[in-house]
N, C-alpha and C positions, 0 to 999 in steps of 0.2 A: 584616284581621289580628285574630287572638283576643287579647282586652286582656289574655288570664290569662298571653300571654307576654310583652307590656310588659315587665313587673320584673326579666325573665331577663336579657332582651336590655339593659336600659340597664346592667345589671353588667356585661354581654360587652362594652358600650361604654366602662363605667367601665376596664376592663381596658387595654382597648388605648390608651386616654388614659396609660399609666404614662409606656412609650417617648415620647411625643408629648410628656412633659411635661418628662423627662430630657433630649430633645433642645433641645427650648426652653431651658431652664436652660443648660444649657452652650454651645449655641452658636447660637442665637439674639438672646434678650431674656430678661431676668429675670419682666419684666413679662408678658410672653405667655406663660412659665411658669404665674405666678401666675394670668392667666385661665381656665389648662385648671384649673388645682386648683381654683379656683373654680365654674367648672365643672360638673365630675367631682362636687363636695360636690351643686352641686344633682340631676344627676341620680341620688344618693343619697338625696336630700329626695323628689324626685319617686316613686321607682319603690318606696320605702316606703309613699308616701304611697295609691299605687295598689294594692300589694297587700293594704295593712287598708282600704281604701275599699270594692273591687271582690272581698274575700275571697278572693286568687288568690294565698296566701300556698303557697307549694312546698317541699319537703326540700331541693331542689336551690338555689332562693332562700335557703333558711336559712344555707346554706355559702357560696355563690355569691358572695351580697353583702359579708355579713364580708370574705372572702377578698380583694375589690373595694379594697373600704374601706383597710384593712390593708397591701396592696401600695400604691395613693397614696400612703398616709399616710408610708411606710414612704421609698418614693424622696423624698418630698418634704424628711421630716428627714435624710437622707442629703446632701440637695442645700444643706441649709442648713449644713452643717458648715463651707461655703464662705462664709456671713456670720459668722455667730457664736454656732452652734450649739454646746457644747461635743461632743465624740465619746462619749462616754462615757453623755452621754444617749440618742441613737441606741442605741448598743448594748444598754443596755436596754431600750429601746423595742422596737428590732427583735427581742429575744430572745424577751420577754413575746409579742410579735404572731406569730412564728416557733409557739411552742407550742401559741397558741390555734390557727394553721391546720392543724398539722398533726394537734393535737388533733379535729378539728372535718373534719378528712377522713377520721382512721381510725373517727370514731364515725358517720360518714356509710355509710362502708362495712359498719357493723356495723346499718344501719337505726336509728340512734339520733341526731337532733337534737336541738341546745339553741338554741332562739332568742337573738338578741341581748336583753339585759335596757335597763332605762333608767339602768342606771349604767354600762353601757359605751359606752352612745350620749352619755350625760352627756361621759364621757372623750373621747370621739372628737369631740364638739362643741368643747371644751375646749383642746386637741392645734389642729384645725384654727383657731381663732381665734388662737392662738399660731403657725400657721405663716405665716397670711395676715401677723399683725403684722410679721413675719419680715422682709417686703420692704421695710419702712420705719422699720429703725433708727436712720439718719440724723436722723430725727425725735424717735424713741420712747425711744429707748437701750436697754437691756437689759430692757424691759418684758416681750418676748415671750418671754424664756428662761424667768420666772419664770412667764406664764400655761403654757407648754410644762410644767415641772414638774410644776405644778397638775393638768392633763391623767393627766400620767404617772400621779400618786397613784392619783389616780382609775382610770385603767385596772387598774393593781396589785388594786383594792379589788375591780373586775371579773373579774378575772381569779380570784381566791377565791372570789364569787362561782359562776364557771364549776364551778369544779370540784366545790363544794360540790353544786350539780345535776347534774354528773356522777354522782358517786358515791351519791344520792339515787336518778336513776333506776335506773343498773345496778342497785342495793340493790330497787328497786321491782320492774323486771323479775325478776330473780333471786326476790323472793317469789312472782312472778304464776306463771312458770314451774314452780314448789315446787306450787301451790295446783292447777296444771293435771293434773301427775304426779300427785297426789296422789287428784283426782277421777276419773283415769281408772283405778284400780286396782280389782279387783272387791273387792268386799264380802267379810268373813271370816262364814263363818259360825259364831259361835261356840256356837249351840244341841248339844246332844249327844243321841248316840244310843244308845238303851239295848237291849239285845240280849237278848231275853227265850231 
């Protein structure tokens, strides 16, 4: 198998981990919950690690994985609302992450990717240590709400980010496309002709 589609396929696997992970949570074990999200982060770790290694970085990975990411992340504080997640924070979560995909499929469609930055992988590192703490509040007490917070910020701060390189490149493209028309027009002559 070509390693350049490794990255792809561990997303298509990260994917189908959501159900597995929902089903475990509610009516398995908490704990074999927690091993798929565990899991699922490292084959996050991995299939990054392989596309800037192996330069098998894809448009399709650029959406792909986010998308991955974003759906775990997403069931998994949905699932905590059952410890002691408040709801309120989900729902900004999910809103902010709702935006980025859908944002991030219509500009897939338009041939325009934004890679993930290191302040949204910051967040999503951030998020996920606060989910894992999640499983052992018995312990911890409300630790994990406040690193979850923490996360949030940080995504929010990504999420500006985003956009700000959104409308950077469309602005860039939009000049390139100005510069293209521009050079494809013929030449004026403006010398004149004098008619003896």
């Amino acid at each position: 198998m070509n390693i350049k589609y490794v990255p792809n396929i561990l997303s298509f696997i990260r994917l189908l981990m959501v159900p597995i992970y929902l089903i475990s949570f509610f009516l398995i074990n908490q704990y074999v919950a927690l091993g798929i999200f565990i899991l699922a982060s490292l084959t996050d770790l991995l299939d990054g690690y392989i596309a800037r290694h192996y330069n098998t970085i894809t448009d399709l990975g650029k959406v792909l994985d986010p998308f991955a990411d974003k759906l775990m992340k997403a069931s998994a504080l949905i699932s905590l609302i059952f410890i002691n997640l408040p709801i309120w924070v989900v729902v900004i979560m999910i809103v902010c992450d709702l935006a980025m995909i859908i944002s991030g499929i219509c500009l897939y469609k338009k041939s325009i990717t934004i890679p993930s930055n290191w302040i949204g992988k910051t967040g999503t590192f951030v998020i996920s240590v606060g989910i894992v703490l999640s499983f052992f509040t018995e312990w911890i007490g409300n630790a994990n709400v406040y690193i979850i917070y923490a996360g949030i910020i940080i995504a929010i701060i990504a999420g500006f980010d985003y956009v700000y390189l959104f409308f950077t490149k469309k602005l860039n493209r939009k000049n390139n496309n100005v510069e293209v028309n521009n050079s494809s027009e013929p030449e004026k002559d403006d010398s004149k002709t004098i008619n003896k």
